[in-house]
N, C-alpha and C positions, 0 to 999 in steps of 0.2 A: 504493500500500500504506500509503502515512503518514499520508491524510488521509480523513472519513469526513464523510458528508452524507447529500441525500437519495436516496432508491433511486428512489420515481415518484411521479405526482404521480396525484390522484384529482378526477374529475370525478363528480359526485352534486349531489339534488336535498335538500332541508332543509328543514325546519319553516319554515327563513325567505325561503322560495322557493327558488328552481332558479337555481344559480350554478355559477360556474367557482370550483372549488375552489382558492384561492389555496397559495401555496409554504409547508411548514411544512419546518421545522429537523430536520435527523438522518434516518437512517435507518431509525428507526420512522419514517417517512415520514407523521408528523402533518400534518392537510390542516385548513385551517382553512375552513368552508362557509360562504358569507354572500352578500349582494344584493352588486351593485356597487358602492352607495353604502351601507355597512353602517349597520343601524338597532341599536342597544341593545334587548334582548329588555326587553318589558314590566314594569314593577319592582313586585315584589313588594308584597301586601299585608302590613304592618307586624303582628309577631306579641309578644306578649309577653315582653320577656326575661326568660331561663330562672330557676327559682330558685337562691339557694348551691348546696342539696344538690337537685338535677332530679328528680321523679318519675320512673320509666321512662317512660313518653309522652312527658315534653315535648321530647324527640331529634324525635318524628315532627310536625315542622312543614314548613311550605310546602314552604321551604328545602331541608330534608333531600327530599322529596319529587321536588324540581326535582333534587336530585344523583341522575341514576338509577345511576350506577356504584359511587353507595355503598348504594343501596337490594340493589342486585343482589347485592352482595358480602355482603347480611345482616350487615352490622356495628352493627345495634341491640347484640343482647348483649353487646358491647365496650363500647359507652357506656354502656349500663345498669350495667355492672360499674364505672363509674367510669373507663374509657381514651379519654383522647385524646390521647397520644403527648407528654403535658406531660415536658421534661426532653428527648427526644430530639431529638438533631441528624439531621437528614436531607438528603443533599447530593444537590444537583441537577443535573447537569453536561448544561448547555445554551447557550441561546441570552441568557442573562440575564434580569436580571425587569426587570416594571415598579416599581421603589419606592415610588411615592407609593400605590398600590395599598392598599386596607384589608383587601384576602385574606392580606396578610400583616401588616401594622402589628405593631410593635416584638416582632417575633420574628423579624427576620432577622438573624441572625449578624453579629456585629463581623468575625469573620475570615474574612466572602464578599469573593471576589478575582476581580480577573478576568485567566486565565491565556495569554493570548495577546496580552495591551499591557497598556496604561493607560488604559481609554477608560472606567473606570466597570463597575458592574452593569446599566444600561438596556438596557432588551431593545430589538433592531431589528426583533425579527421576529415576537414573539408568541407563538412557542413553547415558548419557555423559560418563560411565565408563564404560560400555560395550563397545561404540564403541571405546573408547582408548585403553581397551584391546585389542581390536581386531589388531588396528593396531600397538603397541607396545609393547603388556603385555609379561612379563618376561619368559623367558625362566626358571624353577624351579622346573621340573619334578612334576608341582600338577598340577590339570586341563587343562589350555590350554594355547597357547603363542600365542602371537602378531606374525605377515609378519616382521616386525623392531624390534625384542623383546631388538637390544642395545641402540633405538632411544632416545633421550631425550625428555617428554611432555611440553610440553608449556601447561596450562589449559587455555582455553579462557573462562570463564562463563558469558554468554550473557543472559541468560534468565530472563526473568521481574519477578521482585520480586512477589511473591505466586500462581504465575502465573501454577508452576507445581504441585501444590495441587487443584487445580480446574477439573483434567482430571476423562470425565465421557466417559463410554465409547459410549453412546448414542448420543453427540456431539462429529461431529469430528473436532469442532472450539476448544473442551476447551481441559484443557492442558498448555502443555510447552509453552510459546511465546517467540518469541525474535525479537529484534528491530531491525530495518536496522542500527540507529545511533551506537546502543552496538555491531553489527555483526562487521560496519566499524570500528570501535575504536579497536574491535581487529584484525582483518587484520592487523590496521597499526602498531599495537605490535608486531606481529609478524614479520612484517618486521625488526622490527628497532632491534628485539631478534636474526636478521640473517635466521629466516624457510624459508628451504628450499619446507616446503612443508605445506598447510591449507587444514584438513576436514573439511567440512560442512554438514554435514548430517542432511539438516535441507532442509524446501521448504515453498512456500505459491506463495505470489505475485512477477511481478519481483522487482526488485531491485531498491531504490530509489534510487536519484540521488547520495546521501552520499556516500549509497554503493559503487555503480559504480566508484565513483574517487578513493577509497581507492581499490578497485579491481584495477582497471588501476595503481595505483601505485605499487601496490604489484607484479604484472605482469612486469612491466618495471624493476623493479629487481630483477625477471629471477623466482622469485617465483611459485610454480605449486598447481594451488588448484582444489581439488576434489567436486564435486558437486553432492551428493544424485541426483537420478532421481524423484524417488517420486513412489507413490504407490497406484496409481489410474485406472491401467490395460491403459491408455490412450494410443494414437496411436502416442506423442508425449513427452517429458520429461514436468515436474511441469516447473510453466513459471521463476521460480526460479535460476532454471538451466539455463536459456537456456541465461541467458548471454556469456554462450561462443560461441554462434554463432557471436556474437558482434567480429569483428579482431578488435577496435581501441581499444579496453580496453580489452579482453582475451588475444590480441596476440599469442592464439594458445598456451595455457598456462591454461585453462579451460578444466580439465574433467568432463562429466557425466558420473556417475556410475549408470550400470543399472545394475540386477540381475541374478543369474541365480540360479540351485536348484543343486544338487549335482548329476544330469541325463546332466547337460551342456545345460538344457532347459529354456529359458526364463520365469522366476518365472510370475504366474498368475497375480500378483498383481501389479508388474513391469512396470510403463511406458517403453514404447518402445523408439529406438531411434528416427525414424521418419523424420523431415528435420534437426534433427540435427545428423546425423547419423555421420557424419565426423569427433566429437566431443565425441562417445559417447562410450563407452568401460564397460563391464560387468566383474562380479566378484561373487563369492558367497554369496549369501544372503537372503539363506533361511538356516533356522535350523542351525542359527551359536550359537556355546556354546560358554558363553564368559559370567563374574560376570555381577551380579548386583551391587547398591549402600551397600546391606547388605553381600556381602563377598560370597554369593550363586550362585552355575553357574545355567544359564537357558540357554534354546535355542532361540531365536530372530530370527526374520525374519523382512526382509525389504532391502531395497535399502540403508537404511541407513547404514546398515554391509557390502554391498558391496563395500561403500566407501575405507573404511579405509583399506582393503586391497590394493586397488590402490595407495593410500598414501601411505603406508609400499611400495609398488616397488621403488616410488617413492625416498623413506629415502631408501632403500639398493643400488638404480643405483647411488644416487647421496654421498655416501661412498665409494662405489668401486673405482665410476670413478670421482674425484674430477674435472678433467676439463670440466663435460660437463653443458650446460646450461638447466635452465629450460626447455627452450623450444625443447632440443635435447634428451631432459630424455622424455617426454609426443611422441615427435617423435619415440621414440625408444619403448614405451610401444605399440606405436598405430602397427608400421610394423609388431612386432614381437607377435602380439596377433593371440590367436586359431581361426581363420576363424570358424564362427557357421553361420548357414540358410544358404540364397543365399551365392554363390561366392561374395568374397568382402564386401567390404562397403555394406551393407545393412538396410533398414527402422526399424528394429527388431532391430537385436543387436548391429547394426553397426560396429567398424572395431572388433569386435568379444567378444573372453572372456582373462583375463590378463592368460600371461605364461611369469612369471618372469624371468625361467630356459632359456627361448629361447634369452628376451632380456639380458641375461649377455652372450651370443654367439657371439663372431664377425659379424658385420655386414659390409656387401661392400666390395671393396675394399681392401685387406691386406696388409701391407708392411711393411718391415724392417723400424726400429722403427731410425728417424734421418735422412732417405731417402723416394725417389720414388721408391725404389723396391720393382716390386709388389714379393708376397709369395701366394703360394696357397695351400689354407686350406682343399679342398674338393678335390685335384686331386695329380698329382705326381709334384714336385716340378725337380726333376732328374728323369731319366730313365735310370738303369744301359744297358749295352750290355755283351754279351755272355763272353769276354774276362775277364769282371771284374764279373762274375759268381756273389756267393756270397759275394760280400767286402760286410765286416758289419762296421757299426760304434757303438760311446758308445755314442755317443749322441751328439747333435753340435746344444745345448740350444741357444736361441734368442729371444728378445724381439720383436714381431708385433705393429703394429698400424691397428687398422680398420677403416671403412670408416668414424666412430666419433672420430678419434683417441684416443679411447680406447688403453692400451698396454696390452698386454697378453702376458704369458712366451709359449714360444712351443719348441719345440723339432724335427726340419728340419731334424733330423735322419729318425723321422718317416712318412718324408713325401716322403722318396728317396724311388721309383720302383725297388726292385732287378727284374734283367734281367731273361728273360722269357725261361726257357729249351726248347732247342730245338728238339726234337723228329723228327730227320729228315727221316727216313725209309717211315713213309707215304709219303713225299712230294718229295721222290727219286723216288716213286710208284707211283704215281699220275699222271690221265692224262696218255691219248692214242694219242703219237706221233709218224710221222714216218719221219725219214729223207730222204732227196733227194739231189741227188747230181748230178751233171753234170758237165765235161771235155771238152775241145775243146782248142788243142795247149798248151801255160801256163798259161790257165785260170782255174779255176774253181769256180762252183759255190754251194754251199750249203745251203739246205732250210730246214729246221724242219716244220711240218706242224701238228695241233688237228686235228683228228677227232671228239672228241667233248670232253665236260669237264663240270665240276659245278662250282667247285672254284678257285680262285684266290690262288697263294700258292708263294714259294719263290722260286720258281723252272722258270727260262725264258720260260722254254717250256709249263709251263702252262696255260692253257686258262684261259681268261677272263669269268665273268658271263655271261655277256649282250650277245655274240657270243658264248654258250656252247654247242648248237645245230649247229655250221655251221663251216665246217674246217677252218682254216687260219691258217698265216704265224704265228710264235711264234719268231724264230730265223731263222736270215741270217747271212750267211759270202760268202762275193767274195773273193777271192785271185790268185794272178797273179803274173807275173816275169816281172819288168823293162829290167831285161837283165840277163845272165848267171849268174853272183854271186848275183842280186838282187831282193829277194819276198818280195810281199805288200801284206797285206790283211785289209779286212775292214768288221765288224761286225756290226748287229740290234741285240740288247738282246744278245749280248754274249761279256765273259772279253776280255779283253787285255791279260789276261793269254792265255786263249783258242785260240787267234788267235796265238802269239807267238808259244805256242806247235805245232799249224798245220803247221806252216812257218818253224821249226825246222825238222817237221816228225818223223814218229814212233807212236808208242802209247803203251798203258801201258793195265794195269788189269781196270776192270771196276768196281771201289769200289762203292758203296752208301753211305758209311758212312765215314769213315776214308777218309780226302781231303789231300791233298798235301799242306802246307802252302801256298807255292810260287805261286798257283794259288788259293788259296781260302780266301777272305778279313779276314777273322776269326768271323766276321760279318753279320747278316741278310742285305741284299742288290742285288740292280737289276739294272742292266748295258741298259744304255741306246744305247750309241755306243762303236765304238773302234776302234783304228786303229793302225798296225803293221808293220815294215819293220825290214828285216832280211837282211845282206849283206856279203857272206860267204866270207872266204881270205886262201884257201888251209885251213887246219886243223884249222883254228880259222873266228869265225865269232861274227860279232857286231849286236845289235837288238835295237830298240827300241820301244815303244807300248806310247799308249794315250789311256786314257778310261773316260767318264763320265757317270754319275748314281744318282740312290738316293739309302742313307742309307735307311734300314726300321724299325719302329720302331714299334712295337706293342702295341695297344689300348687295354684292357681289356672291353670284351663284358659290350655296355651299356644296355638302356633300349631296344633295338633291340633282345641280348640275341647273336647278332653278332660282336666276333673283329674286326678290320681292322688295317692297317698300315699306318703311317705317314711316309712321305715321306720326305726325307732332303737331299740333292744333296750333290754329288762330286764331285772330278775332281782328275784323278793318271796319273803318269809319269814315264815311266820308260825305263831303258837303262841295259843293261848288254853284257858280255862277254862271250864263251865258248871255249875251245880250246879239240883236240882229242889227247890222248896220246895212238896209240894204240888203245886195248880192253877197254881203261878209258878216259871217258868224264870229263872235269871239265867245273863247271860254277861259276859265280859271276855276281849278278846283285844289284842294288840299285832302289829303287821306292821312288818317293813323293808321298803320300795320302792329297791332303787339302779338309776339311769338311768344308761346310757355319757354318752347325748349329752344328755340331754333335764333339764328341770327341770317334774314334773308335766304330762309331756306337753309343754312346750314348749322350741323351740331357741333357743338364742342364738349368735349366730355370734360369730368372734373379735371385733369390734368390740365386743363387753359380755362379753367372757372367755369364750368357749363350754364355760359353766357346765353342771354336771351334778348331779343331784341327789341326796342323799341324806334319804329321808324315814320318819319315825316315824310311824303312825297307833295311835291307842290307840281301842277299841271298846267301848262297852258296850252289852248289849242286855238287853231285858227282854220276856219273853214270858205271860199272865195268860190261865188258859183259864176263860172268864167262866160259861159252861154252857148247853146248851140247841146246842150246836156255836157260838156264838160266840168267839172270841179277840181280844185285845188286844196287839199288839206294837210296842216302839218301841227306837229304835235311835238311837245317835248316835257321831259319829264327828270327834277332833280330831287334828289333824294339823302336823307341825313339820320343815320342811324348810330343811336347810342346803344351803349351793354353796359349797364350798371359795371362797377368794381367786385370782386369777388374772388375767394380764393387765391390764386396765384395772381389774376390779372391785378395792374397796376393802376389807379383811377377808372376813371370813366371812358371809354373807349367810342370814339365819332368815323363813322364810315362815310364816307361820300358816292354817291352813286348817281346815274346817268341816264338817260334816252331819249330816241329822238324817232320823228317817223315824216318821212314823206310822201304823199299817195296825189297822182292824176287820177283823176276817173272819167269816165262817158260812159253814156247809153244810148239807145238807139243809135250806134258806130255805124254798123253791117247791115242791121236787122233791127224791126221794133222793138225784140225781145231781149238783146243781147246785151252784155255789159263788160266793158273793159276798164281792167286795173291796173296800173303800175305804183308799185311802193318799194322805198329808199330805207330801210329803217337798222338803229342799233339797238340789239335789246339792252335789258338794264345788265347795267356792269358798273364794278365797282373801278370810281376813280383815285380813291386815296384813300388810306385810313389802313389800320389795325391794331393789335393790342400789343400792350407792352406787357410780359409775362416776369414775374420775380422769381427765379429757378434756381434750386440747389445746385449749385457746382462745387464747393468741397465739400469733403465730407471726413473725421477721424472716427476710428472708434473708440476712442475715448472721449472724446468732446461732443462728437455729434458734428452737426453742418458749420461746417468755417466760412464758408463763403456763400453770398447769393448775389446772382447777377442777376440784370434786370434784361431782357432782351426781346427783339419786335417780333413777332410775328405779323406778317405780311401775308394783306389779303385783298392787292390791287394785282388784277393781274396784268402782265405784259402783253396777251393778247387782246385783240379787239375785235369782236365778231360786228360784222355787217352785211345786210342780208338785201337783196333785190331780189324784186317777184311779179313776176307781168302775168295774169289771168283775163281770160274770158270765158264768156258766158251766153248761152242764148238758148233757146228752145229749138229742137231739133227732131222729127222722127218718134213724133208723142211723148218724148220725155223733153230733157235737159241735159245738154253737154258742156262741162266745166273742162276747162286744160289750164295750165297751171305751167309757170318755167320760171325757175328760180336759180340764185347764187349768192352762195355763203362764203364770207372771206372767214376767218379764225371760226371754226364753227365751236361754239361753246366759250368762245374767247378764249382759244388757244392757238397760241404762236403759233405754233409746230404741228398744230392739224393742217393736215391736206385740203384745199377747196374745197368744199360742196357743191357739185352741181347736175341739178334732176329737172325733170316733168311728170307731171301725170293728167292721163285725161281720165275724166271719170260719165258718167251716165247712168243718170236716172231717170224710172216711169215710176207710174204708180200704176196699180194692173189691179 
């Protein structure tokens, strides 16, 4: 019960031929594989050393190449983050090293002891410097490097004196031994040296009591020790291990390392996880290259290699992220491990195989580093809208927290959604509607109704899915007269614009693409109600309109392979004037826009204050009826939108925005029936403005946030869409023939879209 070696010995064939697998230390039953007269594996071709600050690539040399235990375990994004376990002690309780050794040169600990005599750190057996290697050897462009190659060793040498020159391979008692009293005695060195982290690659019986108290100490301060499984094919770890099933002395601070091969298959030889599966976490540990005590690399196999890899995660998580604890480091290897076998936690491998690269990934949770706001790392943080086309930013750098409050530096530039082109021609085309209309005295009533439809689009009149097969209502308006100078009207799915224009009379060209500002938000959006009244005074009359709705926001197809829209409500208000001089109309109106969520259509989520908008548009228009049925009309439209202060944003935030529209018309051109349009028009776009964001840029873990910088985000875009659209119209063949020919510069107001340029003719009867 007091003393611990090896469990059995392993016979296998090797890269460096077909040997008898000589006697390795501990009960990770490490087997060292080699010829009989061992040869030094081929030395490397000479690579260039690395520069001060390393590009990412230059990790992936020969060397790293030849370590397949650290290729396996994906621990590039560790180094690339700048970790190599510089600063952390990592105690190795084995067979001792070899010193003169350059896998470790001047990082092996002043207070490595050797706790069963006096005989020195020199290893007799090879195992104790192989697995060091594995889990710290030097980065040096020769052979192979350590998971922590900046770690510093502690050597624990536990093994009873000549205890490792007794190994036959015919007993799998003789061999290495080592004592529970000399295991414990170094734990609590290593405590008292600060490791952060204890191999053992070693197994036999469980643990005596000795043990157990110096494990329960070293656990209590926060320590994390790796435990060989063993290597007896068993359907359970060596009963060595399996003290971390024990919570009052592992604390959840106990790994078992079990193996895997370089296929991600649990090694033959490998105890499984079993009832300790919860506990139990895999690594490479077959055919790991890595010295012996004589300077010669061989390949090894065992559980006992797989340890020291999970060590090294362990010295690089607990260097990156100096605030987390033992027990949030072994939490974070276990979530973030490669699910192998069953789903989950399973008897085999349990919570799977180590992937270093995933645990240095934020996990949970994100947030501005100093607050509760959340950030999000996998979706859009903002969603631009049509107005702010392309605004780009240079970058608007911040420090996160994750769900272990790790910091990491990002870049919220690249988490903002540029706003989604709109290609409106299909959705002007889309869906087979017919209107209906009906008079009686000063009433009327008007009904848009499908025949049928597939999708959903931003167009009122189009049908739903779920009813694509069965006509219905899309849009209603009633309208009516109070009295001789006074019309109401009240709309389902149609603006406040549209009701105004019908309350006004007349009507224009029928464009699809080029909108009139004054009735079109500049924005993806769908009008829930609305309601209008008009009250003439001889040549000038007063109006005012109500509308509410939701902005819509466009989703980028998920795992369905289908968009959808989010929906974010309105509320507008608006009043104007027009008076008739003559053949010349004048108007003047003003509107209030308030957005819950939305700022002109677009969101911003808490990581830029999830600002909402409040906007002013002021309208003038002018209409010149030239004669002969010709008309002149033009429109323009400016706009001034504040976002209260909140959250990160700095003050009060002022947009300025824009549009304009020019339109010819005639009738009876060709034909009595017929009507032609030409219109010049820009929709709305923003001309200046954005917020000023205050964002964590340092950050210590001992202090918290050192720094905040204050930076713009920008939301004028560089492009500027501008849209011409010539239509006609006339009665043709019992119905109505509409064509349409248009062109868009920046479509969406973006620089870098390609022109737009389409027709359509369309035809309608009623039958």
């Amino acid at each position: 019960m007091g003393r611990t070696g090896s469990l059995r010995w392993l016979l296998a064939a090797t890269a460096l031929g077909s040997a008898l697998a000589l006697g390795g230390c501990g009960g990770g039953g490490g087997a060292v594989q080699s010829t009989p007269t061992p040869q030094p594996a081929p030395a490397p071709t000479p690579a260039p050393s690395p520069a001060p600050t390393p590009a990412p690539t230059s990790f992936q040399t020969a060397e790293y190449n030849r370590s397949t235990g650290v290729v396996l375990a994906n621990v590039l994004p560790a180094y690339q983050a700048g970790a190599t376990g510089q600063g952390i002690v990592a105690g190795v309780i084995d067979s001792g090293v070899d010193v003169n050794s350059a896998e470790f040169a001047g990082r092996i600990s002043s207070a490595s002891a050797d706790l069963d005599g006096n005989r020195g750190l020199a290893d007799p057996d090879g195992h104790g410097t192989a697995v060091s290697s594995v889990l710290l050897g030097a980065k040096n462009d020769s052979g192979t490097h350590g998971v922590a190659f900046g770690a510093t060793l502690l050597v624990l040498r536990t093994d009873e004196p000549g205890s490792c020159a007794t190994a036959n391979p015919d007993d799998e008692d003789s061999g290495c031994q080592h004592s529970d009293a000399a295991i414990a005695r170094a734990v609590d060195l290593a405590v008292s040296q600060n490791a952060r982290v204890i191999n053992i690659s070693l197994g036999g019986s469980p643990p005596a009591q000795v043990l157990r108290q110096a494990v329960a100490r070293a656990t209590s301060a926060g320590v994390v020790i790796v435990i060989s499984a063993g290597n007896d094919s068993e359907a359970n770890p060596d009963p060595f291990a399996r003290i971390a099933n024990d919570a009052a002395i592992a604390r959840g601070q106990v790994i078992i390392a079990g193996s895997v091969d370089g296929n991600q298959a649990l090694s033959s030889f490998s105890n499984r996880a079993g009832a300790d599966a919860a506990f139990f976490l895999t690594a490479l540990g077959s055919d790991v290259r890595a010295p012996g005590n004589d300077g010669r690399s061989y390949l090894w196999s065992g559980t006992s290699f797989a340890a020291p890899h999970i060590a090294g995660a362990v010295a690089l998580l607990a260097e990156a992220f100096p605030n987390l604890t033992g027990a949030q480091i072994v939490e974070l290897l276990y979530s973030t491990a490669t699910d192998l076998g069953a789903t989950g936690v399973d008897s085999v491998y349990g919570r799977g195989m180590l992937n270093i690269g995933r645990a240095f990934q934020p996990q949970g949770q994100t947030s501005l580093a100093g607050s509760r706001i959340a950030v999000a790392l996998t979706g859009a943080n903002a969603s631009l809208s049509a107005p702010m086309g392309d605004a780009g930013q240079q970058g608007l750098g911040a420090v996160i927290l994750d769900g272990f409050d790790r910091a990491y530096a990002v870049d919220l530039a690249a988490s903002i959604r540029a706003a989604r082109p709109s290609f409106t021609l299909a959705a002007s085309l889309q869906g087979n509607q017919r209107s209906l209309a009906a008079a009686g005295g000063d009433a009327t009533i008007a009904l848009s109704i499908a025949q049928n439809g597939s999708v959903v689009t931003l167009d009122p009149l189009t049908l739903s899915g779920q009813d694509a097969m069965r006509a219905r209502a899309t849009a209603a308006m009633v309208s009516g007269r109070i009295d001789a100078r006074t019309g109401i009207a009240l709309g389902i799915s149609q603006s406040s614009a549209a009701l105004t224009s019908s309350l006004r009379g007349g009507g224009g060209a029928a464009f699809l693409i080029a909108r009139d500002p004054t009735e079109a938000a500049g924005f993806d959006k769908r009008s829930d109600s609305a309601f209008a009244i008009r009250r003439q005074a001889g040549r000038t009359a007063l109006w005012a309109a109500v509308e509410q709705g939701d902005a819509l926001l466009y989703e980028r197809p998920g795992d369905s392979g289908r968009g959808r829209y989010q929906r974010h409500g309105y509320a507008s208000a608006a009043f104007g004037v027009d008076r008739r001089f003559g053949p010349l109309l004048l108007g003047a109106s003003a509107t209030n826009l308030v957005e819950k969520e939305t700022v002109l259509g677009a969101s911003f989520g808490p990581a830029f204050g999830g600002g909402r908008g409040n906007s002013w548009f002021v309208d003038l228009q002018a209409g010149w009826a030239l004669g002969g049925g010709w008309t002149l009309d033009a429109s323009i439209r400016q706009g001034w939108t504040r976002v209260g202060a909140g959250g990160v944003v700095e003050g009060a935030a002022l947009l300025r925005s824009n549009a304009f529209a020019l339109d010819l018309s005639a009738t009876a051109l060709l034909d009595p029936t017929d009507r032609f349009g030409f219109r010049l028009s820009q929709p709305l776009r923003v001309s200046a403005g954005g917020f000023d964001v205050a964002l964590p840029t340092g950050y210590d873990y001992d202090s918290g946030v050192t720094a905040i910088t204050v930076q713009r985000l920008n939301l004028a875009p560089d492009g500027r869409e501008v849209d011409a659209e010539a239509s006609y119209a006339r009665d043709a063949l019992g119905g109505r023939i509409n064509a349409n020919l248009f062109y868009r510069r920046d479509p969406g107001n973006y620089a870098a879209m390609p022109d737009d340029l389409g027709a359509a003719v369309r035809f309608t009867a009623s039958f």
